[in-house]
KETI-737141 format. One line per 2 residues: number of its first residue (from 1); their letters; for each residue x, y, z of C-alpha. Coordinates in steps of 0.001 Angstrom, whole numbers. Last residue first. Layout:
! residues N
NUM) A) X,Y,Z; ...
***
This chain:
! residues 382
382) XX) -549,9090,15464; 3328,7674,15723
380) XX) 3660,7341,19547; 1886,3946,19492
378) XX) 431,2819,23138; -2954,4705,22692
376) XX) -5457,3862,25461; -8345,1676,24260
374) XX) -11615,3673,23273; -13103,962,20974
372) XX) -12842,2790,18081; -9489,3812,19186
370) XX) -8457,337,19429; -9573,-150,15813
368) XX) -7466,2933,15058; -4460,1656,16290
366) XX) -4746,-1781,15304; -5278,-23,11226
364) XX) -1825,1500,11684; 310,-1182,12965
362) XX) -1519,-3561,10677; -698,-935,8097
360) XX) 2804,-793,8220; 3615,2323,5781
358) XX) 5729,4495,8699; 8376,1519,8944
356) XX) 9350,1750,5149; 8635,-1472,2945
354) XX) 6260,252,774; 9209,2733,-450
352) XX) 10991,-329,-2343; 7655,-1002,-3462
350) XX) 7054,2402,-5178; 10496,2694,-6850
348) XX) 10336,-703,-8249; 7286,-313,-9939
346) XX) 7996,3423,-10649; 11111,2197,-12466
344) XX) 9118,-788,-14055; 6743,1955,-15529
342) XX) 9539,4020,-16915; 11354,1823,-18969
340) XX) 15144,2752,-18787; 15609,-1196,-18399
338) XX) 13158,-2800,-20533; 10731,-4361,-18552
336) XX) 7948,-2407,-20219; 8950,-3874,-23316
334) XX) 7230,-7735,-21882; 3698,-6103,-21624
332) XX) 1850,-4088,-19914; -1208,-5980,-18322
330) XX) 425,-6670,-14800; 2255,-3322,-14610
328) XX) -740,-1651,-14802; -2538,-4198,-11440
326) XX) 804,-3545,-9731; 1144,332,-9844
324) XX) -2302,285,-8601; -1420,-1950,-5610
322) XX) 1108,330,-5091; -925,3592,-5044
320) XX) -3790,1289,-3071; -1285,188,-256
318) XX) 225,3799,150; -2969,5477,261
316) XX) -4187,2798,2944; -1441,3600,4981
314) XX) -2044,7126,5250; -6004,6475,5338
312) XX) -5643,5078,8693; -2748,7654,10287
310) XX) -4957,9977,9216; -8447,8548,10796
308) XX) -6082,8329,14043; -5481,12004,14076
306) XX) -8784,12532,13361; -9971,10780,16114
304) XX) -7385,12106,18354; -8700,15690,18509
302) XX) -6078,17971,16455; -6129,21158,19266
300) XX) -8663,24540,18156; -7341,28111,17171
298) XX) -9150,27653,14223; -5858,27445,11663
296) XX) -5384,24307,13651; -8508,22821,12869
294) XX) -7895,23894,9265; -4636,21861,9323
292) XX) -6077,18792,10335; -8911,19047,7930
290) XX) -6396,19337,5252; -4245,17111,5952
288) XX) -7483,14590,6070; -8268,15512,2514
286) XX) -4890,15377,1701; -4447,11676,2267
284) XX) -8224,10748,1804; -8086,12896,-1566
282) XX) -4826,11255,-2804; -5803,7683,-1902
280) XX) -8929,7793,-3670; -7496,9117,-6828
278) XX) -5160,6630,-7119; -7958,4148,-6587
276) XX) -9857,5414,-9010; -6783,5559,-12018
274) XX) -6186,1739,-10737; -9627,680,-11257
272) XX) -10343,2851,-14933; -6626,1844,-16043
270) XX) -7241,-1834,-15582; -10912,-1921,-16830
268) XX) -9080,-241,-19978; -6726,-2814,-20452
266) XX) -9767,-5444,-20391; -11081,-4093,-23229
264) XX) -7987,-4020,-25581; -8567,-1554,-28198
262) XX) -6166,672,-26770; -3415,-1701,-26645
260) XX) -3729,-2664,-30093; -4961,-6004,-31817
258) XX) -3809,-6562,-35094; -2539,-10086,-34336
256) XX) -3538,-10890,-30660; 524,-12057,-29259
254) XX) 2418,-9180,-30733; 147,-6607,-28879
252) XX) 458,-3544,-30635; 1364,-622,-28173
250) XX) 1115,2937,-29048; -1894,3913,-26988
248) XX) -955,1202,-24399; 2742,2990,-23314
246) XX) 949,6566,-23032; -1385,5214,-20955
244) XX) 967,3337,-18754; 3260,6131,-18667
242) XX) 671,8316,-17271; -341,5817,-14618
240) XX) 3149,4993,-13587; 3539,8911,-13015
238) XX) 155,8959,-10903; 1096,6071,-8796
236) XX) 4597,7691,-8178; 3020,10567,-6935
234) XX) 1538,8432,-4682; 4093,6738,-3179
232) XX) 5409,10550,-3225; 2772,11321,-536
230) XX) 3202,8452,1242; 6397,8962,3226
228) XX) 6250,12399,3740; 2591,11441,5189
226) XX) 4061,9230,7565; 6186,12055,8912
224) XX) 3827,15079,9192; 552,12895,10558
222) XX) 2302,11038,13823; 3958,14512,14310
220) XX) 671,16332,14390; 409,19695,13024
218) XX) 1382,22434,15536; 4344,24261,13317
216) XX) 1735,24410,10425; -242,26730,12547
214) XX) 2193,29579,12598; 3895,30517,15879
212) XX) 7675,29918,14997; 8971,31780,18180
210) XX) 7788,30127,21025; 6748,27344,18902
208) XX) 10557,26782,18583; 11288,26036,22457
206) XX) 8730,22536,21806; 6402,22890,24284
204) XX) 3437,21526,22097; 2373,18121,23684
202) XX) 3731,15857,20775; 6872,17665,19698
200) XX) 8007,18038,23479; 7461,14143,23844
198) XX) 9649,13782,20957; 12682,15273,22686
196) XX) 14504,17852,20416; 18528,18167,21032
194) XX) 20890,20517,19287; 19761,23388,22296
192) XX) 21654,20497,24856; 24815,20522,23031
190) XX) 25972,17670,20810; 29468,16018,21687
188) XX) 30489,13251,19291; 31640,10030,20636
186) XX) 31503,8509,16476; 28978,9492,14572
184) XX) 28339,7305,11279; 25315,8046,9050
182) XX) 24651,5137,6302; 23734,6089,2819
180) XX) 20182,6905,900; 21563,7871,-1787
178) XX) 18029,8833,-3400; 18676,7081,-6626
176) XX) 18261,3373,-6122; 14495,4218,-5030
174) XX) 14056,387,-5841; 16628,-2311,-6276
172) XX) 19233,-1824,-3427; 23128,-661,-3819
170) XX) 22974,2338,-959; 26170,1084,1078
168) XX) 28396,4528,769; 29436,5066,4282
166) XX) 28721,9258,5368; 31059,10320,8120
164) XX) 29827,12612,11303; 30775,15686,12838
162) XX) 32007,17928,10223; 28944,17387,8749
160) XX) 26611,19067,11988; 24531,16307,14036
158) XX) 20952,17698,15435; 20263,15183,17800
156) XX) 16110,14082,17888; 14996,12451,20976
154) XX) 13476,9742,22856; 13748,10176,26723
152) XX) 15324,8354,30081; 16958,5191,28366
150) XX) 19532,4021,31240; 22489,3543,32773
148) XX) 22650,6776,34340; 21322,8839,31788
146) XX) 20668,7310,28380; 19134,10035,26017
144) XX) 17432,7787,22874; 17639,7693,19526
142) XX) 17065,9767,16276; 19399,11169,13873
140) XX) 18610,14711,12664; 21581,15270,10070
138) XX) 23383,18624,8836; 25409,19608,5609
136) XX) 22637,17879,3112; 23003,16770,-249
134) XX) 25113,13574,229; 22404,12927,3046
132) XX) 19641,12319,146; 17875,9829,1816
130) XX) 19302,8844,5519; 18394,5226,5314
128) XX) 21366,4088,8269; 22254,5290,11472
126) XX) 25241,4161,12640; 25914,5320,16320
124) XX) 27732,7805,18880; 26602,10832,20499
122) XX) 27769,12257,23757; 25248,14454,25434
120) XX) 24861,17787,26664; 26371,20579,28759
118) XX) 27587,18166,31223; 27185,14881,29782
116) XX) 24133,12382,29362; 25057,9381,26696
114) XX) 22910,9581,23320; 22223,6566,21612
112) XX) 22421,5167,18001; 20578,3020,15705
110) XX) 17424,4996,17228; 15404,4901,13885
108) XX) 15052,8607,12889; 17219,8839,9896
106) XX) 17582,12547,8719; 18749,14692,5941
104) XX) 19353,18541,6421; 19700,21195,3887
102) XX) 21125,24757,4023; 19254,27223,2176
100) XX) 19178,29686,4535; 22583,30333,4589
98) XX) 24680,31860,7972; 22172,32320,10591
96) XX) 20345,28828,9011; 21411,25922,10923
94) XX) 23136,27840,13883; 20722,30120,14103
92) XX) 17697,27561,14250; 19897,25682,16725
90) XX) 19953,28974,19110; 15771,29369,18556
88) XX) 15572,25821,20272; 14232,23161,17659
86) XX) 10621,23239,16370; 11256,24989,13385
84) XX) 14113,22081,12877; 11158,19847,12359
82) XX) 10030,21900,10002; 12898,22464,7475
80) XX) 13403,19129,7790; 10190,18116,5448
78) XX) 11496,18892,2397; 14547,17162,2933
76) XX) 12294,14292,3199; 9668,14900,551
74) XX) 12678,16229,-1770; 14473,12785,-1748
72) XX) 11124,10822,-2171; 9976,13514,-5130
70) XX) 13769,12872,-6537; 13915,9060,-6096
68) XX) 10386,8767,-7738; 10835,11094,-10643
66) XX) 8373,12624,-13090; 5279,11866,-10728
64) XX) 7365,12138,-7767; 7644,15932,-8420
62) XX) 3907,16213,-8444; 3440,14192,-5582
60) XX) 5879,16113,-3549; 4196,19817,-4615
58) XX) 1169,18531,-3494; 2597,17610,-136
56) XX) 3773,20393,250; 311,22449,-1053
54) XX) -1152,20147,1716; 934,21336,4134
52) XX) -105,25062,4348; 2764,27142,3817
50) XX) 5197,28513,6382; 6874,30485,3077
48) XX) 10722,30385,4289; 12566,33504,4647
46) XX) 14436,32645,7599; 12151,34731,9954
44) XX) 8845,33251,7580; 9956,29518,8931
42) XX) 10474,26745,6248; 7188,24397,5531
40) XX) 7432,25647,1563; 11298,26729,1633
38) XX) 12812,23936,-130; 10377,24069,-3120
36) XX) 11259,27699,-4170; 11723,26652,-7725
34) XX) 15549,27743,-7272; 16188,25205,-4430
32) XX) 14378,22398,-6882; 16942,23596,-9872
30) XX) 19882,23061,-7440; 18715,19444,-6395
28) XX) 18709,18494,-9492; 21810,19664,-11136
26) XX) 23624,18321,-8106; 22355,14876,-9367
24) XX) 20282,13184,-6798; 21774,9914,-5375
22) XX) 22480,6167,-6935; 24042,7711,-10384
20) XX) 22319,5046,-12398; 19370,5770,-10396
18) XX) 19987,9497,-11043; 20656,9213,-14687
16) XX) 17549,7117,-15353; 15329,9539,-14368
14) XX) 17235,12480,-15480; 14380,12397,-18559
12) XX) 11771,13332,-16019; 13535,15379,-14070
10) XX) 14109,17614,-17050; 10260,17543,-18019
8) XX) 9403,18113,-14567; 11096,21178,-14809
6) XX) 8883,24175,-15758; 5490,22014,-13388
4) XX) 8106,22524,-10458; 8177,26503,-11257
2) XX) 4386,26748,-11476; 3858,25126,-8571
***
């Protein structure tokens, strides 16, 4: 932590660099690997840290606080390293026997199939959204196994460079910097121990708990994902926060001669709501991270409830970091839509990562009502 907090200044003023760039500058990404970021959730046998998730995620929102392309970038890479924990020991070797600090991107929507051959599966699809693939020499694309006709299992394919092309369509008006580019695979073989069904992730007899036995490896997949998503929401909240302090101190509002930012009353009802909410949505996000993990850490299984409360407060940190951003923005004046301008970066940034599947929170709260109510679950993602 110490590390990230030594370049946040540089990420902060490469802000505008990488959206104008539309991905991560190499620069970037190769002062993150040297912070140690990367190997947080990686596995202790390929020198990874197998750290508690919370310090992650903390680690996200801080980075997200300077940047919001880079923390949403480094959330999702971030996060590969352990999902592919979970993979068959052989796909583990091929990954990382040669360089552990290979990356992987990912887009899990099943734009894409995989047809049942001997050995494995042909692969062929578009997947698009895969943030920060530019970076990465692998891809987890999700979509389902067809066998005979049809859809038997929902699965993860582990897709090596060589074997798919990236198409350069990321021209969008938030997160404009985390290349997030379209996956092509074409009939592309990919062997059985490249494969990771979802069902395996959720019951626990996933081949790479066999080896990768630390708790972190059992957290919920319904919690892990969503929360990559939200955390650097967040941490976007808290960087639009800071620049919307700073921004008001020095302001002098043309319109009330005299009259500063800081001496406006009603700014500082603004920054006293949105700097609560912030905080609310970090410590339910974390808090229930947290509780997950220590659960874990026990010995004991994730009982549902809890689960469900996390899916809950996920969304709910996500809505009250953007509606935070919003009520700021609101109040701060015509120069903070100068381009370069922080705040309307992390205004755009945080809305353009609202719309992602994991932050619908109808889908979310319907869960949990049912729950409430002891319905059966029909949503995988809890």
């Amino acid at each position: 932590m110490e590390r990230l907090d030594a370049v946040l200044p540089t990420l902060r003023e490469r802000a505008q660099e990488t959206e104008d760039l539309r991905r991560l500058p190499d620069e970037t990404v190769k002062s993150l690997q040297e912070t140690g970021f990367f190997r947080l959730l990686q596995p202790a046998q390929w020198g990874g840290y197998e750290e508690d998730p919370v310090l992650f995620y903390s680690a996200v929102k801080k980075i997200a606080s300077a940047c919001g392309s880079t923390g949403w970038v480094s959330s999702i890479i971030g996060v590969h390293n352990w999902h592919l924990a979970l993979f068959p020991q052989q796909a583990q070797e091929d990954v990382w026997g040669q360089d552990t600090d290979v990356r992987i991107s990912s887009s899990y929507a099943p734009m894409g199939a995989g047809t049942v051959v001997d050995g494995g599966y042909r692969l062929s699809g578009a997947w698009q959204w895969s943030s920060g693939c530019d970076h990465a020499s692998w891809a987890m694309l999700g979509g389902p196994v067809i066998k005979d006709g049809r859809p038997v299992d929902f699965v993860t394919f582990l897709v090596p460079r060589e074997d798919y092309r990236i198409d350069d369509v990321w021209n969008v008006v938030g997160l404009r910097g985390t290349g997030s580019n379209t996956v092509v695979v074409e009939d592309k073989f990919i062997p059985t121990h490249h494969v990771l069904s979802f069902k395996k992730m959720n019951d626990h007899t996933a081949e790479g708990l066999q080896v990768n036995t630390a708790p972190v490896y059992k957290m919920p997949w319904g919690t892990i994902h969503p929360t990559t998503i939200s955390a650097p929401i967040v941490g976007m909240a808290e960087g639009a926060y800071a620049a919307h302090v700073e921004h008001q101190g020095k302001r002098v509002r043309k319109a009330f001669v005299g009259e500063t930012g800081k001496d406006d009353p009603f700014a500082k009802v603004r920054i006293a709501e949105a700097s609560s909410d912030i905080d609310a949505a970090w410590r339910q996000l974390s808090g229930n991270v947290a509780d997950e993990y220590a659960v874990l850490k026990a010995g004991e299984e994730v009982p549902i409830e809890l689960r469900l409360r996390a899916r809950r407060d996920q969304v709910r940190a996500t809505g009250r970091a953007v509606a935070s951003i919003d009520l700021l923005f609101e109040s701060a004046g015509a120069s903070a839509l100068e381009n370069g301008a922080p705040l309307q970066r992390f205004w755009r940034d945080a809305h353009a990562g609202r719309v992602h599947a994991a932050n619908d929170p109808e889908r979310a709260y319907q869960m949990f009502g049912g729950g409430e109510f002891g319905l059966p679950l029909k949503d995988t993602m809890v």
